[in-house]
C-alpha positions as CSV (number, residue, x, y, z in Angstrom):
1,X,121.1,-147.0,-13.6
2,X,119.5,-148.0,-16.7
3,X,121.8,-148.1,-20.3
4,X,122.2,-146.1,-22.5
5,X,120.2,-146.2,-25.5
6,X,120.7,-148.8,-27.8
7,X,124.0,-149.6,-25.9
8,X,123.1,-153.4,-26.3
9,X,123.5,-153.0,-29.8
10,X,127.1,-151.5,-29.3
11,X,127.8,-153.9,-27.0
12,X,127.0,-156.9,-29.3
13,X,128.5,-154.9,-32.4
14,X,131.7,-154.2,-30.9
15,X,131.1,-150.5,-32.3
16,X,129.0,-147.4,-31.7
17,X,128.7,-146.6,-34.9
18,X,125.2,-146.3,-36.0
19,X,123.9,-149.5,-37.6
20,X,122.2,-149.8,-41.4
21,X,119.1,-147.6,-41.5
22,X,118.9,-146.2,-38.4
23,X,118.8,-142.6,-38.8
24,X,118.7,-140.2,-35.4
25,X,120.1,-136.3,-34.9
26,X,123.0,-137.6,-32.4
27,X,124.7,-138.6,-36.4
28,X,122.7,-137.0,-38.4
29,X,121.9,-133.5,-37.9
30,X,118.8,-131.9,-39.3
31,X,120.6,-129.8,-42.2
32,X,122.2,-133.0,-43.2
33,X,119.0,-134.8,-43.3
34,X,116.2,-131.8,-44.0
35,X,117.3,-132.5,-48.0
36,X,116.4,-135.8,-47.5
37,X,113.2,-135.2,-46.2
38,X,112.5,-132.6,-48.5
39,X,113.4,-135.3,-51.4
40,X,110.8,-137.7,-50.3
41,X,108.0,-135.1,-50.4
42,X,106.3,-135.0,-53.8
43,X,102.8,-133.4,-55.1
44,X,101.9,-136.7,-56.7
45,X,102.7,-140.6,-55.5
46,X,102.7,-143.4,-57.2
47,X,99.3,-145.9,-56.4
48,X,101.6,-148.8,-56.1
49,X,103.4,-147.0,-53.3
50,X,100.7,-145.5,-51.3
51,X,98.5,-149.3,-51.9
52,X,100.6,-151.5,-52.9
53,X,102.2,-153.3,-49.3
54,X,99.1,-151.9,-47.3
55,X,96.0,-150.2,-47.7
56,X,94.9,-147.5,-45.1
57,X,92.3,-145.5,-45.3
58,X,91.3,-142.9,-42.1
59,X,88.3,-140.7,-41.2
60,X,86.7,-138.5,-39.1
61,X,83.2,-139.5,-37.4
62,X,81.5,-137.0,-35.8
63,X,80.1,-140.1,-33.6
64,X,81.0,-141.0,-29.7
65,X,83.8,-143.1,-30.1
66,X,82.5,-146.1,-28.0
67,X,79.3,-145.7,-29.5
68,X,81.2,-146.4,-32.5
69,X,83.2,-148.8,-31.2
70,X,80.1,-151.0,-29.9
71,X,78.4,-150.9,-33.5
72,X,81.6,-152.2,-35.5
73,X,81.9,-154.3,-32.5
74,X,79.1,-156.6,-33.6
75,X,80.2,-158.4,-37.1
76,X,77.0,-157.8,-38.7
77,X,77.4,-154.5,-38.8
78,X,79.2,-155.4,-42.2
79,X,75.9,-155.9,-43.2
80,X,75.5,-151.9,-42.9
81,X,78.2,-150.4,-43.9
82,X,80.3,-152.7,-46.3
83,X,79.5,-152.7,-50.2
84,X,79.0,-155.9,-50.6
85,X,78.6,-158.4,-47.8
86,X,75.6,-159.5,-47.2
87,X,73.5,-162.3,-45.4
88,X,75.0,-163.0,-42.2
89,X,74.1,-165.7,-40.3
90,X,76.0,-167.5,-37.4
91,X,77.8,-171.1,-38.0
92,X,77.7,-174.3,-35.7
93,X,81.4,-172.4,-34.4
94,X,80.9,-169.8,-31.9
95,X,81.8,-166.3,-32.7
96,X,82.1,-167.2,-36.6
97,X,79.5,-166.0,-38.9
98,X,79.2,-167.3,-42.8
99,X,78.1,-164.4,-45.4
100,X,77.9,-163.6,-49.0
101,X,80.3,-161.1,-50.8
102,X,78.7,-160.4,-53.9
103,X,81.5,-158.9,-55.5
104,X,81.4,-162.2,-57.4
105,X,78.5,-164.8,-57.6
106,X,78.4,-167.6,-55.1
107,X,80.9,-166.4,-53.4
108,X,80.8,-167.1,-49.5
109,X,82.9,-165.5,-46.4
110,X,83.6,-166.2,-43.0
111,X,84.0,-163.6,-40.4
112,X,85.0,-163.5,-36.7
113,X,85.7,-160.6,-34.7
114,X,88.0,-159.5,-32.3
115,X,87.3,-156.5,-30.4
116,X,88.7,-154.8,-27.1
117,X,86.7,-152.2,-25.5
118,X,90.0,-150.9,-23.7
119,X,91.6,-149.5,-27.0
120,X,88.7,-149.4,-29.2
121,X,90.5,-151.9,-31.8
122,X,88.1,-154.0,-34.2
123,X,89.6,-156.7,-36.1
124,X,88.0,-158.8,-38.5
125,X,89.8,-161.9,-39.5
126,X,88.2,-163.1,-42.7
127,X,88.2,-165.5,-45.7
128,X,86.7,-166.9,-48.7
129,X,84.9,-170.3,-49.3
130,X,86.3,-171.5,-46.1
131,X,86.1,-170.8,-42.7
132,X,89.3,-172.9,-41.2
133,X,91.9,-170.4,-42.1
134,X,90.9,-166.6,-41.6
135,X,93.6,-164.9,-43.3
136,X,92.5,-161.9,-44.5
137,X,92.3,-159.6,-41.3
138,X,90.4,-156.0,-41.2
139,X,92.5,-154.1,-38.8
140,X,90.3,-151.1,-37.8
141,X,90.9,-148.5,-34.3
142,X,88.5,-145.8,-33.3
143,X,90.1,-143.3,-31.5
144,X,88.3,-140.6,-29.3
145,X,88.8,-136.8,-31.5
146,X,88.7,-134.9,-28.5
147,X,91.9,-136.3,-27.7
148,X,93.3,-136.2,-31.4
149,X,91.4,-133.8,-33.0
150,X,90.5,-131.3,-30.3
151,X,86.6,-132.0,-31.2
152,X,84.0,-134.4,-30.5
153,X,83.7,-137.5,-32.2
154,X,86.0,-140.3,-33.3
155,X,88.9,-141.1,-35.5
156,X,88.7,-144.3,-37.5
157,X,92.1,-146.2,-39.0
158,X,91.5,-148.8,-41.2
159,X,94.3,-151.0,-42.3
160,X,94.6,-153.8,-44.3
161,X,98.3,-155.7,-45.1
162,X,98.6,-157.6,-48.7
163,X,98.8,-161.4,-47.7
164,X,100.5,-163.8,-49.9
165,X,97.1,-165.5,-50.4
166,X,95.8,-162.2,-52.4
167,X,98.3,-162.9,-55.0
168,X,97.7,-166.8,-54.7
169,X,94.1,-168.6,-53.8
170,X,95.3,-170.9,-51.3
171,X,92.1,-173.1,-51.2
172,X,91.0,-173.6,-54.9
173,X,89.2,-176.5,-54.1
174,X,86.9,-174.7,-51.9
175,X,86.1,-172.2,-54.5
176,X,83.1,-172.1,-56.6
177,X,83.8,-174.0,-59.5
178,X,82.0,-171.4,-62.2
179,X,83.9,-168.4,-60.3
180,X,86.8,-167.1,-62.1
181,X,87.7,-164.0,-60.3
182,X,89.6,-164.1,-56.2
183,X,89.5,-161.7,-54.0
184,X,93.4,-160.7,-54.6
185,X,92.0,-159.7,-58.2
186,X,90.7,-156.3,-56.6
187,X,93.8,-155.3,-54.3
188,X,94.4,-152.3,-56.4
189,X,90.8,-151.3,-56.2
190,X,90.7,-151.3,-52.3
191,X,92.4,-147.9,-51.5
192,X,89.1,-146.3,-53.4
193,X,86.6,-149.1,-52.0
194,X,87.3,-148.9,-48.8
195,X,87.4,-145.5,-48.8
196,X,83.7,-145.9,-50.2
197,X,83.1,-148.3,-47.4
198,X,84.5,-146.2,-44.4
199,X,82.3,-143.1,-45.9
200,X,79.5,-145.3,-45.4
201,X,80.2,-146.0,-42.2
202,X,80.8,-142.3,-41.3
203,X,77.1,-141.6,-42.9
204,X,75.4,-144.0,-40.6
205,X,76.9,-143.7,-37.8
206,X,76.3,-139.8,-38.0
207,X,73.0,-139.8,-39.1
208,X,72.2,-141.9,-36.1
209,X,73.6,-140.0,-33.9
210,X,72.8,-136.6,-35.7
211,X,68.7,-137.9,-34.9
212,X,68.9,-139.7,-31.4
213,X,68.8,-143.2,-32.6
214,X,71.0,-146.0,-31.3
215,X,74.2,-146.2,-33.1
216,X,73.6,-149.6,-32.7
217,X,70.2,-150.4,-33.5
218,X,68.2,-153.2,-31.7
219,X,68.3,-156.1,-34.1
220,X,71.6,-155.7,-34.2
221,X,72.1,-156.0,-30.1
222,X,69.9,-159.1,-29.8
223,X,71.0,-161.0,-32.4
């Protein structure tokens, strides 16, 4: 017979009470909490709480979600649907590829990609000036919308986490030396770019579709 839940923690505590933050209806019923809820809903938030930690921005893509998948599967795809990267071209490493962001001058990035077909998840683990230490990481899912949504298409979550090195270049010496700006500069700016970004996506990715073209196109899939 399997224990009860969260027994181990009673067992090690020497207690059942309920431990800090841990809030479920067995100690707290709903009219004791529904004020609570109700306190935490407001018509306006603050950017700094909605951005501030992470940055997640989600869409609809009316798009065959492996479809989808493949295309964000292949890094250059960036190329496509990203504001500013640019000018990808594979390095000496395999599966790394060294680019442009033009969001400042001279400024290179390194990308590699993880991907799993199985669960549709894209990653890109990226960086700036150097390719050693990919630290910035894209976390992105597509997620079928028939399943979701109820309709055709796909879902796309798009999640990035603030890494200490936004607030702190931790490779000056790789940097340009006329650039004054890093990337952690723009962190409050990516809630509304990526948003940009991930509408571009969605308009590419339908309008190929929407016509009968590959979503990936061919010199994509050869290169």
């Amino acid at each position: 017979m399997s224990l009860a839940a969260l027994n181990d923690i009673a067992v090690h505590s020497g207690t059942t009470e309920t431990i800090e933050g841990v809030v479920r209806i067995e100690t707290s019923p709903l009219e004791e909490t529904a004020p609570m809820f109700m306190a935490k809903m407001r018509s306006v938030y603050p950017h700094e709480e909605v951005f501030g930690k992470y940055c997640t921005v989600n869409d609809y893509v009316d798009c065959p979600p492996d479809e989808l998948f493949e295309y964000l599967a292949h890094t250059r795809s960036l190329e496509e649907w990203t504001y500013t990267l640019r000018d990808f071209t594979p390095t000496e490493e395999s599966g790394l590829w060294l680019a442009y962001d033009r969001l400042l001058p001279d400024t290179t990035i390194y990308t590699r990609t993880v991907a799993n077909a199985e669960s549709r998840t894209v990653d890109y683990h990226c960086a700036w000036d150097q390719g050693e230490h990919l630290w910035m990481i894209y976390v992105m899912r597509v997620l079928d919308a028939q399943v979701v949504l109820g309709k055709p298409g796909s879902v796309v979550l798009w999640t990035n986490c603030r890494h200490a090195f936004y607030d702190n270049n931790p490779h000056p010496e790789a940097a340009p030396p006329e650039r004054t700006g890093w990337v952690g500069d723009f962190w409050d700016l990516f809630g509304a770019g990526h948003g940009l970004e991930l509408n571009n996506l969605k308009s590419i990715a339908e309008y190929r579709h929407r016509n009968g073209l590959p979503v990936t196109p061919a010199w994509m899939s050869t290169s």
